[in-house]
C-alpha positions as CSV (number, residue, x, y, z in Angstrom):
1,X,0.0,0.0,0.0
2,X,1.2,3.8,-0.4
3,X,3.2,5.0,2.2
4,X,1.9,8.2,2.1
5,X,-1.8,6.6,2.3
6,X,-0.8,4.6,5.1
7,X,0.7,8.0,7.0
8,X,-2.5,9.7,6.7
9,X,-4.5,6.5,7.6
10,X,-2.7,6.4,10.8
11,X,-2.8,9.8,11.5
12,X,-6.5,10.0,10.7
13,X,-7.5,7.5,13.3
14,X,-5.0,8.7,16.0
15,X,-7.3,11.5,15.6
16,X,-11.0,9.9,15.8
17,X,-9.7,7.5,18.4
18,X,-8.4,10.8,20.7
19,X,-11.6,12.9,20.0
20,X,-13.6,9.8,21.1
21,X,-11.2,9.1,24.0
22,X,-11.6,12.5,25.1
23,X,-15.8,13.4,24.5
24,X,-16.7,9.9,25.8
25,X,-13.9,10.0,28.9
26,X,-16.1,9.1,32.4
27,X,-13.7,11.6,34.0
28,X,-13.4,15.6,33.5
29,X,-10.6,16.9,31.0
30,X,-8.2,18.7,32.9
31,X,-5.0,20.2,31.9
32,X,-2.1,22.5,34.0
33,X,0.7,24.8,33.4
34,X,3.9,25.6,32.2
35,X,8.0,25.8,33.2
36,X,11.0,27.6,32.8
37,X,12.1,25.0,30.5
38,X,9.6,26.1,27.8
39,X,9.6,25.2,24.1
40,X,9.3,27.7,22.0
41,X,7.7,27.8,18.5
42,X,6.5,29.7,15.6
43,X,4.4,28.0,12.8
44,X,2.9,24.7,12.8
45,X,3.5,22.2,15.2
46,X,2.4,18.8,15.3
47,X,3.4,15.8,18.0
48,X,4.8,12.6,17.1
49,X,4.6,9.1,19.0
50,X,6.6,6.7,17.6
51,X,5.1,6.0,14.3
52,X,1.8,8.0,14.8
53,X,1.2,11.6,13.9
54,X,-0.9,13.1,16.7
55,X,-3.2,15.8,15.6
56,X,-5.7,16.8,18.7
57,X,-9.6,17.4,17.9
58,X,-11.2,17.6,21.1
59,X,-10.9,19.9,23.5
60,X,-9.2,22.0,21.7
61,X,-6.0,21.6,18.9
62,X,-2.7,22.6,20.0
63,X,-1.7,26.0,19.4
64,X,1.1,28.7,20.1
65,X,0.4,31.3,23.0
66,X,1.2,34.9,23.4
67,X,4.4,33.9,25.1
68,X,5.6,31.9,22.1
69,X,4.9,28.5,23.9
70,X,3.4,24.8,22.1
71,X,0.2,24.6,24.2
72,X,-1.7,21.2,24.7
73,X,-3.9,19.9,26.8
74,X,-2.4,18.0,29.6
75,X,-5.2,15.1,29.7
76,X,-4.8,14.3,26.4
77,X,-1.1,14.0,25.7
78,X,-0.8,12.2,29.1
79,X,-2.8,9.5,28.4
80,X,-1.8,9.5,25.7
81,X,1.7,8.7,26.6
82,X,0.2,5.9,29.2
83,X,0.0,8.2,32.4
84,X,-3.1,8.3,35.2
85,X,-4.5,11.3,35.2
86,X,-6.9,12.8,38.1
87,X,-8.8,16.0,38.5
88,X,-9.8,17.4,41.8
89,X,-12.5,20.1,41.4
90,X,-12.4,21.5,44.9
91,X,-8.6,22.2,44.7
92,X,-8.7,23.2,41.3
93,X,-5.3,20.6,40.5
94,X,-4.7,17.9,38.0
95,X,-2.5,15.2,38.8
96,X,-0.2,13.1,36.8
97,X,0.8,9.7,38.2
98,X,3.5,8.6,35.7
99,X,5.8,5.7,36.7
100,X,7.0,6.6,40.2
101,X,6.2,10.2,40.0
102,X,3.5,12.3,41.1
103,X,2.9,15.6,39.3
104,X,0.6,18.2,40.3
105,X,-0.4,21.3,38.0
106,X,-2.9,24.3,39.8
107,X,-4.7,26.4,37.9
108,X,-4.2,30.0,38.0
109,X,-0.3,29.5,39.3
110,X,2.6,29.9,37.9
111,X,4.6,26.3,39.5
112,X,3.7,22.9,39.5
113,X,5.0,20.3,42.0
114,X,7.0,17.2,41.4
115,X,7.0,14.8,43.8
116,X,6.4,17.5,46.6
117,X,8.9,19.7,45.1
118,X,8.0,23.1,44.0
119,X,9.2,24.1,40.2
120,X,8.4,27.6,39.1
121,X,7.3,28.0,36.1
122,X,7.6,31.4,33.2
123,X,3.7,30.9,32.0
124,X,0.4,30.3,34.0
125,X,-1.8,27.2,32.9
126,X,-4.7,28.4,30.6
127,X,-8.2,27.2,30.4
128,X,-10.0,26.3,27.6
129,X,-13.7,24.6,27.4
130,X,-13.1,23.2,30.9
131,X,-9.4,21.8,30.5
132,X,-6.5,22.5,31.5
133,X,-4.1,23.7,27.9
134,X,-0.3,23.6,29.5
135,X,2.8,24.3,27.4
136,X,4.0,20.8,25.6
137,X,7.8,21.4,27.3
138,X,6.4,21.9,30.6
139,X,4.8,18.5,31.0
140,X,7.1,16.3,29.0
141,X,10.2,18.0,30.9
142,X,8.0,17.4,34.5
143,X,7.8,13.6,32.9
144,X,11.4,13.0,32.5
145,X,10.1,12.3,28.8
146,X,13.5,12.8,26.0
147,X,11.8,14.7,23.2
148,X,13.7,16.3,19.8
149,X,11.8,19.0,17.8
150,X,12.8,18.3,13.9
151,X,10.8,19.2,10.7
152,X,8.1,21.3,12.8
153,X,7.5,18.4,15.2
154,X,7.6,17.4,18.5
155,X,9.2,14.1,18.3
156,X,8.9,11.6,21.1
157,X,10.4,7.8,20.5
158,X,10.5,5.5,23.4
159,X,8.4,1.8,23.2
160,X,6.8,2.3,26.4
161,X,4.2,4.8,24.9
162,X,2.9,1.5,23.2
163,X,1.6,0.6,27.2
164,X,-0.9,3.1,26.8
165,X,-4.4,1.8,26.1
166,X,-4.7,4.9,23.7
167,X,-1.8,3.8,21.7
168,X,-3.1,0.1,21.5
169,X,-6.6,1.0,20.5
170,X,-4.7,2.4,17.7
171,X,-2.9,-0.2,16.8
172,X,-4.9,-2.7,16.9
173,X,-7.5,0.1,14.6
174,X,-4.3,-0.4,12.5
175,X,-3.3,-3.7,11.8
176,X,-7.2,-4.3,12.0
177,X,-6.7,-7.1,14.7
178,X,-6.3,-7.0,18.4
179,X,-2.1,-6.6,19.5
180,X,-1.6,-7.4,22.7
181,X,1.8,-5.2,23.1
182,X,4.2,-6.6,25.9
């Protein structure tokens, strides 16, 4: 089949399966803030996991914001990258269990906390139809997550993004068969 066929195939249901993951989700979208350690952008920007383009429909696309920065909501790409994420309304916090650590974004401050550890951050956490939009650098730095930006993408390579039930729907959407992915 055509490679470039099969690039836009993937990409295409990367897409559907997030926007479904996201509308039909039985717990609230959340999303939190941003570091020191920002990426900064102009242009397009897309997000790559392993071999799938990610391009985000629901709750909102990523986008640049006035400071320059790859915003994205924190949900999303968390799960997507096989993280637990948690909301607490009261507090107004979402947070990110990911392999051993704990990571807590507020709204409305400018810091996040990492394993009980304050980090400051350059950017406040924005909101956007009830979710938490936090620059892309901010998380994936707070997530110890190796990332290279090449050919105006985000590029993130590791096999234990194929963990995450996201990813495996998507695979198995792909190859048109269940994988079981050890």
């Amino acid at each position: 089949m055509d490679p470039l066929f099969m690039c836009i195939f993937r990409t295409t249901q990367l897409s559907f399966t997030l926007l479904a993951f996201t509308l039909f989700s039985t717990s609230p979208v959340v999303n939190a803030a941003q570091t020191d350690y920002s990426l900064n952008f102009s242009g397009t920007s897309l997000l790559k996991v392993n071999d799938y383009d990610v391009l985000y429909s629901a709750p909102v696309g990523p986008y640049t914001n006035k400071e320059n920065r790859l915003m994205a909501p924190l949900r999303s790409v968390s799960e997507l990258l096989g993280a637990k994420v948690e909301y607490n309304l009261k507090s107004q916090e979402a947070i990110i269990n990911w392999k051993k650590d704990k990571i807590v974004f507020y709204k409305g401050k400018d810091m996040y906390e990492l394993n009980g550890e304050t980090v400051q951050m350059d950017t406040y956490p924005e909101l956007k139809q009830n979710s938490f939009i936090i620059p892309l650098g901010v998380l994936l730095r707070a997530m110890d997550i190796p990332f290279e930006y090449k050919n105006n993408k985000v590029v993130l390579q590791n096999e234990s993004f194929n963990q995450s039930k996201v990813l495996q729907h998507v695979t198995e959407l792909d190859w048109g068969e269940k994988q079981y992915i050890r």
